[in-house]
C-alpha positions in Angstrom: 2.2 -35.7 15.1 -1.3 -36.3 15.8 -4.0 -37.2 12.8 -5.7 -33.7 11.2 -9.3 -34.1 10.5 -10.7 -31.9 7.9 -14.3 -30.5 7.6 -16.2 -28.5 5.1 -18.6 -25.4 5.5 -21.0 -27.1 6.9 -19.4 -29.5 9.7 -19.0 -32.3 7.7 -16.0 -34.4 7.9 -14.4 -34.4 4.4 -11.0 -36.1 5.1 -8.9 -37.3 7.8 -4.6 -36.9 7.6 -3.0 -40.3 9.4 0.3 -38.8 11.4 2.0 -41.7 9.0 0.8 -39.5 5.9 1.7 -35.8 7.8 5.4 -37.5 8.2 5.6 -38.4 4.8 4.6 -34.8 3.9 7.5 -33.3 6.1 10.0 -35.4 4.9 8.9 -34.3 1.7 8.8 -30.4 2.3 12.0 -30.6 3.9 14.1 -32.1 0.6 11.6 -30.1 -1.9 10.5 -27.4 -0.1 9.4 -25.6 -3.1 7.0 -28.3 -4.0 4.2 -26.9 -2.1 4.4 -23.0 -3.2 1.7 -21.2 -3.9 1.1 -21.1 -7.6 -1.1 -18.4 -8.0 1.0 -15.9 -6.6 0.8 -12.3 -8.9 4.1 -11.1 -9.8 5.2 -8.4 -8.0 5.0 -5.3 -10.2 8.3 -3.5 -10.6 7.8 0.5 -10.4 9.9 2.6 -13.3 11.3 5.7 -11.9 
């Protein structure tokens, strides 16, 4: 994997991902995959009939 640079609104670089770090992450998605959900999901409204 190659290194992810990361800029802001405005074109300025904010933060740059080594490959060594984006591994690390994969690994870890991979054995916890729930670790990175989204946590403000709604719940999903359930209709009455």
């Amino acid at each position: 994997m190659n290194e992810v640079k990361i800029y802001d609104g405005s074109g300025s670089l904010k933060k740059v991902i080594s490959s060594k770090e984006l591994k690390k992450r994969a690994d870890k998605l991979i054995t916890n995959p729930m670790q990175y959900r989204k946590t403000n999901r709604k719940p999903s409204s359930v209709k009455s009939t």
